[in-house]
C-alpha angles and dihedrals in degrees: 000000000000128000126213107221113184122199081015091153094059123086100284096023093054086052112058082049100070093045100046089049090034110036101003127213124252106273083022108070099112100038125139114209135227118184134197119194130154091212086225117166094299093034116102133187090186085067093073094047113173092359083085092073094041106113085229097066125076104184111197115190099216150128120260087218088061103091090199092051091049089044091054093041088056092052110132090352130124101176125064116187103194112218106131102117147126099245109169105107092203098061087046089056085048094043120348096179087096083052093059099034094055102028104044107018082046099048095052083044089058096037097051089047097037081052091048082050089054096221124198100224126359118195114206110198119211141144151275090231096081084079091065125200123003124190104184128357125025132264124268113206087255087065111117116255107248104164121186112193134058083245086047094044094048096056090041087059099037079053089046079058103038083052100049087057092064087057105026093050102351098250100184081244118174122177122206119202106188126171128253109315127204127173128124131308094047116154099254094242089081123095109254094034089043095052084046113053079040088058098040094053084047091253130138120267114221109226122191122260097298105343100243102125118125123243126183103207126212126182108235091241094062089046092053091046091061099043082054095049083044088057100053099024115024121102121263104253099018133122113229118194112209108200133178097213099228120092123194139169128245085252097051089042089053087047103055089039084053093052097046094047085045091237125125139206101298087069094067122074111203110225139182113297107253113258114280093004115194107236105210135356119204118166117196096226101188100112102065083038092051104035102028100033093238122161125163115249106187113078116218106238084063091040094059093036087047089045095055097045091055079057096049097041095046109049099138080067097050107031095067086057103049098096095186 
């Protein structure tokens, strides 16, 4: 079996790499991995380290909109695992047209040719913040997609495609909507990685308005199991959230980062909230649980110390990235 990973040298992407080739899934465990990925600004070789010599690996250097890139990258493989995307919400509120050139027109690049290729299970990863903003309870997959923001609003409509591809020619399509994921490896423009790599130069970290939005947190690890379990045992057409089961909010995150880089509250600067900020994310998670058997394994309170460790201890991945 080979599995096509695109964006495989990014944060998630990367990592499902190395455990599918080191550890291996269940239904997995034999996979070869090819893997697509354009190395744009959050992209990384160095991710997939000495993977990158590992006969099992073919690493392409491509664009998911390239039709011939994407061809050649499905050659001899049955499983597509779908994480090629602009992710970062605050460039989408400054210029979304990357958004919807990568996340939707890639996507239906990846889906007609994954269709020609006749695979036999394609996960589209999204997000749950196609949901958009949630007061009180949590999302079931049946909750209507209200995305709020241009990033929101790409993978809601790369998921509308990806969907119309199960009905319309029964592409064994499965789409995955996990929380808010952190590990090693992340791009340092994103919150936690970003706090991190501030406190441990001694700088100032910038928090949002008060601090009070909600956040449910997942490890990376857990995140990449269940996309696992979603790719050889989900059900073609179905929706799949992947939550962490611990919600916080922004505060009680800057908090917990200050203390484990033994830095306090004179080290954040409060700014303006971003433009239509989502309040609070919360994903009802008992489907994969139910149906694939899924539970997280990485507490949050280990996953953050672990997290800011690898940070500590890799500065020479993440210095050359931090622009200002």
């Amino acid at each position: 079996m080979r599995v096509l990973v695109t964006g495989g040298a990014g944060f998630i992407g990367s990592h499902f790499v190395r455990c599918l080739l080191g550890k291996g899934y269940p239904g997995l465990e034999d996979a070869r991995v090819t893997v697509l990925d354009k190395i744009t600004y959050a992209g990384d070789r160095r991710n997939l380290g000495p993977l990158l010599d590992d006969p099992r690996l073919r690493f392409l250097r491509g664009d998911v909109c390239d039709a011939a890139a994407v061809r050649e990258a499905l050659r001899d493989c049955s499983v597509v695992v779908h994480f090629a995307a602009e992710s970062h919400v605050d460039r989408s509120v400054a210029d979304a047209g990357d958004f919807v050139r990568t996340n939707v027109l890639g996507t239906g690049v990846l889906l007609q040719e994954a269709l020609e290729a006749k695979v036999d299970s394609f996960v589209m990863l999204s997000t749950d913040e196609v949901y958009g903003s949630i007061a009180s309870g949590s999302w079931d997959e049946d909750f209507p997609l209200r995305p709020n923001s241009p990033y929101s609003a790409s993978k809601a409509s790369a998921e509308l495609l990806a969907r119309s591809f199960h009905r319309t020619h029964g592409l064994p399509v499965r789409i995955a909507r996990p929380s808010n994921t952190y590990g090693p490896h992340q791009f340092p423009e994103k919150v936690i990685p970003l706090f991190v790599t501030r406190l441990l130069d001694g700088r100032k970290i910038p928090l949002y308005g008060d601090g009070s939005h909600v956040r449910e947190w997942i490890h990376v690890d857990d995140h990449c199991r269940a996309l696992a379990l979603i790719a050889v045992n989900g059900r073609p057409g179905e929706a799949y959230n992947i939550g962490g089961g611990k919600e916080i909010s922004n505060r009680e995150l800057t908090e917990m980062l200050l203390e484990l880089s033994s830095a306090d509250w004179s080290s954040v600067l409060h700014v303006a909230d971003r433009k239509g900020h989502d309040f609070r994310y919360s994903v009802d998670a008992g489907k994969i649980c139910g149906e694939l058997g899924f539970t997280p394994s990485v507490d949050i309170a280990t996953g953050m110390a672990d997290t800011v460790r690898w940070y500590a201890e890799n500065r020479h991945w993440w210095e050359p990235l931090v622009r200002d």
